[in-house]
N, C-alpha and C positions, 0 to 999 in steps of 0.2 A: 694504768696507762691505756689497753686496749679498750678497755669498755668508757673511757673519757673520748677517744679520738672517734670508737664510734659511732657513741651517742652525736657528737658532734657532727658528725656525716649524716647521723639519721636528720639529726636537725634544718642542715641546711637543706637537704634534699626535702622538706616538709616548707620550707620557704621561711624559716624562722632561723634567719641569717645571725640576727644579734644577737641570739642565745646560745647560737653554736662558739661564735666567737669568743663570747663573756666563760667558757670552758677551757676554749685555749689561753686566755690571758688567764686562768684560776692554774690552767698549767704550769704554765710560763713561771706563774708568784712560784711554784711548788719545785722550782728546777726541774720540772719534764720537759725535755725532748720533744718535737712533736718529728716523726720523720718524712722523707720527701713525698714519699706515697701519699700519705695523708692529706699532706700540703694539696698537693695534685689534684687529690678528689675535691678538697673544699675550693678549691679555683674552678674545679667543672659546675659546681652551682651557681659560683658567681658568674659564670661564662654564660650558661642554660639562664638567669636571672636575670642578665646583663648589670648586675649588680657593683658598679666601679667601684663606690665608694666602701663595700665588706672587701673588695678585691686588692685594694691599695693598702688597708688593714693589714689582710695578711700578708702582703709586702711586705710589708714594714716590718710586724713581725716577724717574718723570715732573715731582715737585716739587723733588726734589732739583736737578734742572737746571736748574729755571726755565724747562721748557717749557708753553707756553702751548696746554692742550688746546681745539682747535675743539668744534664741537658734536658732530660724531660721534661724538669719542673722549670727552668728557665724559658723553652718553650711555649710551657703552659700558660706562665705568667704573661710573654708577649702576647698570646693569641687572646688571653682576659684583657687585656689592656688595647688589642685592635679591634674586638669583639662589642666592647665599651666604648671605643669609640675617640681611645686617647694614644694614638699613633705616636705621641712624643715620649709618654710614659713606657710603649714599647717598645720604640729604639731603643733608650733610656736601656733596657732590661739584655735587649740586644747587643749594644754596645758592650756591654759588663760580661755577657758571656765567654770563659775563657773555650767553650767551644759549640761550634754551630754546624748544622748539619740541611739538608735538604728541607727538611721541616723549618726550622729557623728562616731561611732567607724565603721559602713560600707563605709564610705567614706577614711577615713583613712587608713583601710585595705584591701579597693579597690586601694589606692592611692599606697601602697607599694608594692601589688603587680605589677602595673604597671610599676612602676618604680624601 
């Protein structure tokens, strides 16, 4: 499990986004887990890549399993998703948040002012 979520960080941080991913779904088949950290880290390359559409992937991923993202990784997800350039998919993430904090509503309304 550590040396799949790895490799996969190493991946994306090398810019070979859909190779990283194509490990989390070989996960995914295999019932692994992936945990929030991990989550976390592969949304900082879509963030640094501006990469929406590996970013929305793992979204989905993240729903599809029914993992319930803490505030970090909720966070994370909106600032990938203002970062990108899709303010409606980061309310979206904000709205769903059962909790938000100073980071939350500053990404947000860093997000609309931006855009």
């Amino acid at each position: 499990k550590y040396f799949c979520i790895g490799y996969a960080k190493a991946l994306f941080k090398q810019g070979r986004l859909k190779e990283a991913l194509q490990i989390l779904d070989a996960m995914n088949q295999k019932d692994i887990r992936v945990s929030s950290d991990a989550y976390v880290s592969l949304l900082q390359g879509c963030i640094n890549m501006k990469a929406l559409t590996e970013g929305k992937w793992i979204h989905d991923h993240i729903m599809k399993w029914g993992f319930k993202p803490n505030i970090f990784l909720g966070n994370t997800l909106a600032h990938m998703y203002v970062t990108c350039g899709s303010v409606v998919d980061a309310r979206f993430v904000f709205d769903k948040m059962a909790e938000r904090d100073v980071v939350s509503w500053t990404v947000m309304v860093a997000g609309y002012a931006q855009h």
